[in-house]
N, C-alpha and C positions, 0 to 999 in steps of 0.2 A: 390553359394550364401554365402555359409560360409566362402570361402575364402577370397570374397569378404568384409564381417564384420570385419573377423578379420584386412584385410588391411588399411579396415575406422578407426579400434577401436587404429590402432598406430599410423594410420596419427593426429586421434585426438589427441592423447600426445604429439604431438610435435609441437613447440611457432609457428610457422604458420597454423597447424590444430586449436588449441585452438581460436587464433585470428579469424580464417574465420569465425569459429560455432558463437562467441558469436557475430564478427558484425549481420553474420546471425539473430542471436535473438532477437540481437537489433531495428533492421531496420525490420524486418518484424513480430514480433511475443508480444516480453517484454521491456519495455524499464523505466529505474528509473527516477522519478518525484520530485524535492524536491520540497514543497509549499513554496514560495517565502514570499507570504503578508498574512495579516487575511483578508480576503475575503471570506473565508468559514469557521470561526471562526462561533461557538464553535464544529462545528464538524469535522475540519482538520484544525488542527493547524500549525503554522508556523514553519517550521524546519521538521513536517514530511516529511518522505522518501518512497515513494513511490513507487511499480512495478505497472507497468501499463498494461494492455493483449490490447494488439492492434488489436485483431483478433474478437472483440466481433461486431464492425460495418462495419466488412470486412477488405481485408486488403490493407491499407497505402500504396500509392507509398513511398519507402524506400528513407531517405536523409541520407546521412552521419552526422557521429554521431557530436557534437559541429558544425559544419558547417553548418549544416541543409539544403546543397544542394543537392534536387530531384536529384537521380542517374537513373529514368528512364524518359520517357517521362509520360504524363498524356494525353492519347487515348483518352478515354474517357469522359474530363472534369467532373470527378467524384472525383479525389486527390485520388483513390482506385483501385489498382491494381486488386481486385475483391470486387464488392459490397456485404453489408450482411446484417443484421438486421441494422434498424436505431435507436437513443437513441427517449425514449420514456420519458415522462413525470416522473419527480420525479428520473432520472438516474441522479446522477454524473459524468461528463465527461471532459476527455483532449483533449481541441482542441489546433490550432494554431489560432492565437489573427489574427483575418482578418485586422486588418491594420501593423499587419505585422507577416507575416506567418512563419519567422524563431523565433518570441517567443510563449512560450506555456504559456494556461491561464488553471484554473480548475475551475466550477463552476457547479452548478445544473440547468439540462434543466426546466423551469418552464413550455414553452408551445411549441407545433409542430405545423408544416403547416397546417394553414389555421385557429389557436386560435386567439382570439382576446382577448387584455389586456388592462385592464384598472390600472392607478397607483395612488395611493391618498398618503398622508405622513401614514406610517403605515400599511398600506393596500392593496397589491396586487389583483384584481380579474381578471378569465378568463374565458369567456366564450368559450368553450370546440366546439371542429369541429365535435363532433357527435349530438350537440344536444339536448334541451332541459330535454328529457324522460334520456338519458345515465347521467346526472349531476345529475338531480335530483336522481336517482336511485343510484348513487358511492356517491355524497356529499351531504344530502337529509341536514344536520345541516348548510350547507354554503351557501344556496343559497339565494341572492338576487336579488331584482326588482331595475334593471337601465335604465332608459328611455326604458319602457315597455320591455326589455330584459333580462332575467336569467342570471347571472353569477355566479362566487364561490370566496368566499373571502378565501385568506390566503388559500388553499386547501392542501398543504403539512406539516402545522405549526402543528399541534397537533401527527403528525406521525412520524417527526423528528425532537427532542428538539434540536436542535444544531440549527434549522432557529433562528431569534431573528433580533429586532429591540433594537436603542438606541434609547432611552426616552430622552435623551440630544441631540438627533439630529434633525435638521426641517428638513429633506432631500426632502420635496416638494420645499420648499419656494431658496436648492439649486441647484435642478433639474430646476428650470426659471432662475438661472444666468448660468448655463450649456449651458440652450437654447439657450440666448441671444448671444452666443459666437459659437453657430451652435454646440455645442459639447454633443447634446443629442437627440436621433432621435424622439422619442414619440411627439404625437403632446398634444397639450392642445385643451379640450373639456370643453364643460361645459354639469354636468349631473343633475338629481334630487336630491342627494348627495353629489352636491358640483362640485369642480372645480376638474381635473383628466387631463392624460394625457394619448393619446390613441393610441393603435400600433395592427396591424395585421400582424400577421407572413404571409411572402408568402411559394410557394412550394418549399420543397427541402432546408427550413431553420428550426435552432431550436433558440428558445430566452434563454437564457444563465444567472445568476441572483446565486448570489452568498448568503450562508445559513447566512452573516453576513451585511443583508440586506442595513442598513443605514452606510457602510464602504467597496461599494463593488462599483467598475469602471466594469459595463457590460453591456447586450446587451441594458436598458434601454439609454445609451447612446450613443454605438455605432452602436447597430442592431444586427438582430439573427445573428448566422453563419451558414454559407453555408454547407452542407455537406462534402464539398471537402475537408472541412479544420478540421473536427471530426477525430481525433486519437485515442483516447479508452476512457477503463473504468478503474478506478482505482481498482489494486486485494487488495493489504494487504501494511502495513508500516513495510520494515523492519527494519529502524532505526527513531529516534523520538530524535530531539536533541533542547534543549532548548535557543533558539536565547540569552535572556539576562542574563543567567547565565551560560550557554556550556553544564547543568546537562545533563543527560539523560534518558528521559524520559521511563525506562524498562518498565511499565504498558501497552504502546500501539504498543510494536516491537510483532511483528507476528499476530497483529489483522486484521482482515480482514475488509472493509468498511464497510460492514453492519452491522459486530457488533460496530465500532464506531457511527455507524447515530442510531444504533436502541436502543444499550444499555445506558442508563442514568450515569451509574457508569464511560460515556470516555466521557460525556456533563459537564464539569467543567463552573458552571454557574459565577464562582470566575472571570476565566479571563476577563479582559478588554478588549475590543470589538476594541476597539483604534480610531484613528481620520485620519481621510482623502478616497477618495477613491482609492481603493487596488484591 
């Protein structure tokens, strides 16, 4: 065995050991993320850098790196070489963008199989698949009566200041020229508070909904995502570079995600939230 280590510990110094390990790492284990757009403004910003642990929802059939081509088959119509915990409520996560699965999106799961949502301008709510007694008991301050039904409004907004709406945006009133164009899957309802649009997660999907609510292109408009297409969870940023001026942002290299969603001091409520959705 020890001769064995030592023989691994040269082959890895040398430019074809080093290259195998770290595709290895890559494709099956850590993989770096840069945030593209503000879609999860104010609490990952654009230009953060990302490691990602792909291991935390099982692990990822491996594609090669910039190609993004699956180098095994998928057996199991899972996208997961082995299945593992699924993202839960209020996680962070990098999937691939189901319409098209060589690009990666990042955003906060809102609801899992089998929630049902309701969307108003401002106002997320979800009635939870455990049940009236389980909502009442975790959100007793969120709950409201919608055509005789309990739901929870806004349920993650007071726990992570980075969620946020713009007050300059109608995003209901552009959530029906969306529709009109087939380019938003929620349907419209009409409730006892007003007009809404209504979506039930099926099994084996999570609804996806970005912390920079009125500047965010997700699962409101193109549906949860499958499982198959969940690739992790975000670990720490280790670099942080600022898109309009190149600065670098040293305050948030080595942070880990939860201390950016949990601490107030990395919520810079200064930035602009921007226009379009991202």
């Amino acid at each position: 065995m020890l001769n064995f280590l030592k023989k691994f510990y040269h082959w890895s110094n040398t430019w074809v050991g080093t290259i195998v390990i770290v595709l290895v790492l890559v494709m099956f284990f850590v993989q770096s993320f840069i945030i593209p757009t503000g879609s999860m403004k104010r609490t990952l910003l654009i230009g953060d850098m990302l490691f990602v642990k792909k291991f935390d929802y099982g692990i990822p059939i491996p594609h090669l790196p910039f190609l993004e081509v699956p180098i095994l088959p998928d057996m199991f119509g899972t996208g997961q070489l082995i299945e593992g915990s699924k993202p839960k409520r209020e996680d962070i996560v990098v999937f691939r963008y189901p319409k098209n699965p060589k690009q990666h999106f990042v955003k906060r799961c809102f609801a899992t199989p089998n929630d049902e949502i309701l969307f108003q301008d401002k106002k997320m709510y979800i009635r939870m698949s455990e049940g009236d007694e389980y909502m009442k008991s975790n959100y007793p301050n969120k709950i409201h009566v919608i055509n005789a039904k309990l739901w929870v409004l806004n349920p993650y907004m007071d726990k992570y200041k980075g969620i946020n709406y713009d007050s300059k945006e109608d995003t209901f009133n552009i959530a029906l020229a969306h529709l009109s164009k087939n380019d938003f899957v929620m349907q419209p309802v009409i409730t006892n508070v007003g007009n809404a649009f209504y979506y039930k997660v099926k099994e084996k999907e999570y609804f996806m909904v970005g912390d920079n609510r009125d500047h965010s292109y997700d699962s409101r408009f193109w549906g949860a995502v499958p499982y198959k297409y969940i690739v992790g969870k975000p670990w720490f940023v280790w670099m942080s570079v600022n898109s309009s001026d190149f600065s670098i942002r040293w305050n948030r290299i080595g942070k880990g995600i939860n201390t950016l969603q949990n601490n107030e001091r990395y919520i810079d409520k200064t930035i602009d939230l921007g226009s379009g959705r991202t």
